[in-house]
N, C-alpha and C positions, 0 to 999 in steps of 0.2 A: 413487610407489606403483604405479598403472597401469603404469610401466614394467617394477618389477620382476617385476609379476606376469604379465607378457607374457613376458618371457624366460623366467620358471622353464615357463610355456605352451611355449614354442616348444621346448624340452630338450626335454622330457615327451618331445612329439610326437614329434623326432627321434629320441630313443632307440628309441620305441615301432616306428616306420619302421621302424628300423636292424634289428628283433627281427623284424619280420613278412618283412622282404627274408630275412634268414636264414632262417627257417623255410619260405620259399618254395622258397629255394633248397635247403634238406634233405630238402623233399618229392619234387622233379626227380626224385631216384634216380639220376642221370646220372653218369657217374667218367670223368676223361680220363688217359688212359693215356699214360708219359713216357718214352722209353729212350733213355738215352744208357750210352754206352759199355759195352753186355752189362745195364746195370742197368735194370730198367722198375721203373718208380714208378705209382702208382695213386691218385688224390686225386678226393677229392670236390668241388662247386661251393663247399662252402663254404673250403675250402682253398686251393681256387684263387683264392677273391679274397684270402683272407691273404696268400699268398703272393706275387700280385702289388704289395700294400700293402708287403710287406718288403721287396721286390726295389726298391722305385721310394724307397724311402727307401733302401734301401743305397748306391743312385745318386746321391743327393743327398749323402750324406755323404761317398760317392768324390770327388766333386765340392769339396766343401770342402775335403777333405782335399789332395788334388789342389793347391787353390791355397795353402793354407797351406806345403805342398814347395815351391811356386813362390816363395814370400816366405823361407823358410828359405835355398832354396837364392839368392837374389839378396841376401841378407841376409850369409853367408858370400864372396859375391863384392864385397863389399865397400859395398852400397846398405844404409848402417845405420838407415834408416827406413822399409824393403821391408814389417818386419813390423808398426809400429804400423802404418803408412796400410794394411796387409789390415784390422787391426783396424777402425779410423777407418771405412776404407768403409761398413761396418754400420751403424756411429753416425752419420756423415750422412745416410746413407740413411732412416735414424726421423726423424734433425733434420731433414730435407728434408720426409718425409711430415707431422710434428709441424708445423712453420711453414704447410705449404698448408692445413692443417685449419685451422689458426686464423686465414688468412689469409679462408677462407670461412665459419668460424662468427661472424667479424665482419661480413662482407658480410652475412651472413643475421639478424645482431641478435641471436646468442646470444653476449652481452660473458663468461659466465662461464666459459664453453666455450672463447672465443677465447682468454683470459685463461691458463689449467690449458694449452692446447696450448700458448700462446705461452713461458711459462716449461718447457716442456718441450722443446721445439726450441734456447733458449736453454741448456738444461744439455747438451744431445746437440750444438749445432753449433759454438759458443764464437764465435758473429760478431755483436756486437753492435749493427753496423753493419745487420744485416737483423732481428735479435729482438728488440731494446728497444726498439724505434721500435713494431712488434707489440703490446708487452708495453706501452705507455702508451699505444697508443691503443685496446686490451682494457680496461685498468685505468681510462678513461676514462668510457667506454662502462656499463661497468660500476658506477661510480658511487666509485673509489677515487683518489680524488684527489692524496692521498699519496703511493700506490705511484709514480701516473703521472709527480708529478712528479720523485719518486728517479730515475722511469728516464727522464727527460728530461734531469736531470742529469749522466748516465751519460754520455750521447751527447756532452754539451760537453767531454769530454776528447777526444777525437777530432778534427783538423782535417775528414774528410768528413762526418761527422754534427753539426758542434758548428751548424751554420746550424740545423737541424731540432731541434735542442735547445732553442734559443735561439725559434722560430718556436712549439714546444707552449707553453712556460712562457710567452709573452707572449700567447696564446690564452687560456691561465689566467689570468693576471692580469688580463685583460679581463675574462674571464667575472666571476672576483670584483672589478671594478669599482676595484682598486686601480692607478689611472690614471699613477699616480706612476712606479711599479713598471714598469708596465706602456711607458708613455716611455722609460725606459730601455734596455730593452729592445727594442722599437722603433729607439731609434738604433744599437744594435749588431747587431742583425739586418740593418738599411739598409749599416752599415759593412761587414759579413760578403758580402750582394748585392744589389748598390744599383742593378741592374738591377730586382729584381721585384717585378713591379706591385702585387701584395695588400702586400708591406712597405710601400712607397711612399703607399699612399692611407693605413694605418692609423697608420703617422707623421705624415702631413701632419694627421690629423684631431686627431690627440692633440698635434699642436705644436699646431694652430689653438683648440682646447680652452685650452689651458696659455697662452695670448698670447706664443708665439715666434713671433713674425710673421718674425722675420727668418730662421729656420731653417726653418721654412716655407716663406718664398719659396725657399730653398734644396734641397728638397725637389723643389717645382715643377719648377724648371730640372732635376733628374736624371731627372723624367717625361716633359720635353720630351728631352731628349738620349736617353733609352731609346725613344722612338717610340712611349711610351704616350699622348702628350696630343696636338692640333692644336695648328700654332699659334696661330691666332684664338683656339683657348680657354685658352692657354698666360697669353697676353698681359690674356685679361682676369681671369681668378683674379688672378696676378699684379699687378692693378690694385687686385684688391680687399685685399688681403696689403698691398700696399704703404699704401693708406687706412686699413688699421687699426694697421700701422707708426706714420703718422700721427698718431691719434687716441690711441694709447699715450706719443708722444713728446710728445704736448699735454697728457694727464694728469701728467707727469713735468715739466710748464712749461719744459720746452725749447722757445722757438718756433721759431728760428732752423730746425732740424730737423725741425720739424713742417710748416713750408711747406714745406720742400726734398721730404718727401716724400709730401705733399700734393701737388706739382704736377707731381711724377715719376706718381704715381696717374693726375693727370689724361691726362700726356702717353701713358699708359700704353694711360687706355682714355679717352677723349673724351667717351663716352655716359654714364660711371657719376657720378648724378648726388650722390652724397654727396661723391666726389672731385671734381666740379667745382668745388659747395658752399665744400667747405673750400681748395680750388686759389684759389679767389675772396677768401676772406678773409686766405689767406695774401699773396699781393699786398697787398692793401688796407693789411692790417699795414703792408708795406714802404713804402707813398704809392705804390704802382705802378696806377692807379687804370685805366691804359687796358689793362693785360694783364687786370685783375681783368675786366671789360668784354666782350672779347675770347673770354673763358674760357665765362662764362655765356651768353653770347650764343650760341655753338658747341653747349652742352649746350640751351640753349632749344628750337635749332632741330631737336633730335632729339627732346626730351621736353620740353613745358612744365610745371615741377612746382612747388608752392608755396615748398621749399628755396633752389630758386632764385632768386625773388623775393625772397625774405628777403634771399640772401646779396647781391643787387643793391640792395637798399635800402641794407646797409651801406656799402656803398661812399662815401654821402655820408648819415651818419644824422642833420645836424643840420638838411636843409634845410626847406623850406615844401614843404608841399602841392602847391602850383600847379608851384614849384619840380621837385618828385618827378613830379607830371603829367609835366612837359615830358621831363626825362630817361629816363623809364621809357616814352617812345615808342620810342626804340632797341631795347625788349625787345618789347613791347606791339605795333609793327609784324612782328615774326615771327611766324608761326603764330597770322595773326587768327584763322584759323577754327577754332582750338581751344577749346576749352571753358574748359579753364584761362584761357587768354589775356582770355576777357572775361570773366572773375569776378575779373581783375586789374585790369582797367584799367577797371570800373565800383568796385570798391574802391577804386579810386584816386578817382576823381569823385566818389562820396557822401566821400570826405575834404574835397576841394574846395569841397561842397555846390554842386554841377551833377545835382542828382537828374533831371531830365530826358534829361540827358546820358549817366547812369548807367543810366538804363533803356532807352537804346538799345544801348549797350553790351553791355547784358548780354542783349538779345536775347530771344528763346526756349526760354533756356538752363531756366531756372527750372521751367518746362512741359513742355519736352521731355524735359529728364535732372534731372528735380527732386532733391535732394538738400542735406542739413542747410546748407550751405555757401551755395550758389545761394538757396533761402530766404530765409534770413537776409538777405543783401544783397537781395534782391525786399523782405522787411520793411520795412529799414533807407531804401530808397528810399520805400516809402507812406508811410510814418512823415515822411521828409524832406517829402514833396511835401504833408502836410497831409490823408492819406486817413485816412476814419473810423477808429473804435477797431473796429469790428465786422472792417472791413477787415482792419487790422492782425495782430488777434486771430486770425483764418482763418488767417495765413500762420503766424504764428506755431505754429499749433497740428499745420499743414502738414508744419512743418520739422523739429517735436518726433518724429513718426512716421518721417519721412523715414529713409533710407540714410545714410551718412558719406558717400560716393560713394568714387574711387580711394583706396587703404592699401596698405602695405606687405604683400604675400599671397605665404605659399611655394608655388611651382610643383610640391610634392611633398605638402605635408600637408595645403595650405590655409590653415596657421596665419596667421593677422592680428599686424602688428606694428605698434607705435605708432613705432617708427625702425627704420632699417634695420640690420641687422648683417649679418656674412658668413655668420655661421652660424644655422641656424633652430634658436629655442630650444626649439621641441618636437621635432622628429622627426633636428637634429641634421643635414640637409642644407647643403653647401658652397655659396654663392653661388648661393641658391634664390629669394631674396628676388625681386619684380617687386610694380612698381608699377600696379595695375590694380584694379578691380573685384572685390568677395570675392564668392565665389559665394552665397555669403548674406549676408539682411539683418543686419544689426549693429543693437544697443542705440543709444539717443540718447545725445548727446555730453552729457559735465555743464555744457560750457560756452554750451547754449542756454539752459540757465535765464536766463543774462544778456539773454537777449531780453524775458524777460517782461516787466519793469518798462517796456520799449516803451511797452506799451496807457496805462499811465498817467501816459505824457508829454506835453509840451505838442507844438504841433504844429512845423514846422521856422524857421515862419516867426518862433517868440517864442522861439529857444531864442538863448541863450547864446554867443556864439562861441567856442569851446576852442581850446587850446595843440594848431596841428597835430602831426601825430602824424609818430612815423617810420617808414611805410608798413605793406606786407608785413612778417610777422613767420616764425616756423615756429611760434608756437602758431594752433590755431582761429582764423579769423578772427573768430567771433560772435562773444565778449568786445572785442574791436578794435570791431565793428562797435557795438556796443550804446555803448562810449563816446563814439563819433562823435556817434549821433546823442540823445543826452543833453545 
């Protein structure tokens, strides 16, 4: 509305101008005098700019005219399309002006302006190869989603345009969340150029999505061979793809398959500790009990993690306590100074009931870096050694407050995870996961409740002997711990 009534403004004006120049110029009185050939001519100012107004357009029309003879007469000498391409020049020339307007009312976020130019240049140029591609990402922009994808369509009959066809509609199909569709699409965009790197990540994401591990890994290797990935990080995705390879041919109760690539994981990446984990157990499976050994001992001395201990417990799950002591010194002498290492191997000793034993072990651990875990066994040792209820109670109620300490935490989101996967289930990041400290305190474990019934136990020295346990687990240690000392 402002618009229009700016324009009929700005007429107005003009005319008004155009009236007042003239009348300026009738005022003058001035006349210029013309003689050619015996004839003098007499005109006033305002004739003279008539005049020169006809004359400059007779010029222009010479001028057309002029070229249209030039296309006739090359048209006669035998160039039988001299006279549409005079024609044609015009019309591209609009299609030309028509595509840059709407190539900057796009730039500028006027989609419906882009839109009205872009289907205009498309009827004046006839190259669909430079105006539909225009005409859906206007029609986009704009909010017609329809149109865009008609003319996205368009473009896949063409071999130069059919990649960018293929690359709008699998943006749409993201956008609307139709994943299926949208994989599809995906691999034939990868098939189309399986060099570029946005195909490449949004395939790998939506295979890792869908559990085609194996196409996936496949994926990888064309980001390492295009020069998109390092190899160190080539090798360790690839570790991780290969682990949940893995862990999909163990749902499927193939095992045979599932060590094989299990231990290809490991051989893969050495530090990644779910694939050492399961590298470990797939041995074990076989009676291969000194690679099982071998495996974990290697990922120990990188990371000591509670997984680990589990999966070295299995190794031999039926033996004694004192038994599990002696052997779990193999792991237990690596990385004494860890913190893991002696909330290990004082677990191990309140098994044994060597609570004296267990509380050197376990150090200053409980004090220094307190947490639900450390607690607990600090409990389970007062409780052994015969310390008051009051004692007891303190730790316990310590432990309830306490941090979880190390979880599964994504390097992007933060999100906390109770196991690892490759993909973080909140924010959807590739191989994020890290084992460390959450930047915030966590809720208590439900599995301390099992500590309470501690306070009203007897003391270590009336209790019951139990059926040794078999060690390290991967649940919480405090249900373990509370049975011990019961």
């Amino acid at each position: 509305m402002l618009w229009s009534l700016t324009k009929v403004i700005l007429f107005v004006a003009a005319i008004a101008g155009l009236a007042l120049g003239v009348g300026v110029l009738a005022e003058t009185g001035g006349a210029a005098r013309i003689i050619v050939a015996g004839w003098e001519f007499t005109i006033g100012p305002v004739q003279a700019v008539v005049l020169a107004t006809i004359l400059l357009l007779a010029v222009w029309l010479i001028l057309k005219l002029l070229g249209l003879l030039g296309a006739v007469v090359r048209f006669l000498n035998g160039d039988e399309t001299a006279i549409s391409r005079y024609f044609d020049r015009n019309r591209e020339r609009k299609g030309y002006r028509a595509l840059s307007e709407g190539m900057m009312a796009l730039a500028s976020g006027e989609a419906r302006l882009a839109l009205s130019r872009a289907q205009a240049a498309e009827r004046l140029l006839g190259k669909p190869e430079l105006t539909t591609l225009l005409v859906a990402q206007a029609a986009e922009a704009a909010g017609d989603r329809k149109q865009a994808s008609e003319a996205y369509k368009v473009l896949l009959a063409d071999d130069k345009t059919r990649f960018v066809g293929v690359r709008g509609l699998l943006q749409q199909k993201l956008a609307e969340g139709d994943r299926e569709v949208a994989l599809k699409l995906a691999e034939k965009a990868f098939e189309l150029r399986p060099k570029h790197v946005e195909t490449q990540d949004i395939l790998l994401k939506l295979q890792s999505d869908a559990g085609d591990w194996s196409g996936a890994r496949a994926t990888l290797g064309a980001k390492l061979k295009a020069g998109a990935l390092p190899k160190d990080v080539y090798r360790r995705r690839d570790a991780v793809l290969a682990l949940q390879q893995a862990k999909t041919v163990i749902d499927d109760e193939a095992s045979i398959e599932a060590r094989e690539a299990a231990i290809e994981a490991n051989r893969l990446s050495p530090d990644l500790i779910p694939a050492a984990a399961m590298a470990a157990r797939g041995y074990a499976a076989k009676g291969d009990k000194k690679n099982a050994t071998r495996v974990l001992k290697k990922a120990w001395e990188v990371l000591p993690h509670p997984d680990l201990a589990a999966a070295f417990a299995a190794i031999e799950p039926d033996e004694t306590a004192d038994d599990r002591l002696k052997r779990f010194k193999a792991l237990t002498a690596l990385r004494a100074d860890s913190d893991e290492t002696k909330m290990l191997l004082a677990e191990l000793l309140v098994a044994t009931e060597d609570f004296p034993g267990a509380r050197r072990a376990l150090s200053d651990v409980a004090t220094r870096h307190p947490t639900q875990r450390s607690l607990a066994i600090l409990a389970a040792i007062a409780r052994g050694e015969g310390a008051e209820d009051d004692e007891v109670r303190d730790i316990v109620t310590r432990a309830i407050a306490a941090p979880r300490g190390p979880q599964w935490v994504c390097d992007s989101c933060q999100a906390i995870h109770s196991t690892w996967h490759p993909v973080c289930d909140n924010c959807g990041g590739f191989d994020t996961l890290s084992w460390r400290e959450p930047p915030t305190v966590t809720s208590a474990s439900s599995a301390l409740a099992e500590l309470l019934p501690l306070i009203d136990r007897k003391p270590a020295q009336e209790q019951v002997k139990t059926e040794p346990s078999n060690g390290p687990t991967d649940q919480p240690p405090l249900d373990e711990i509370a049975r011990r000392a019961n």
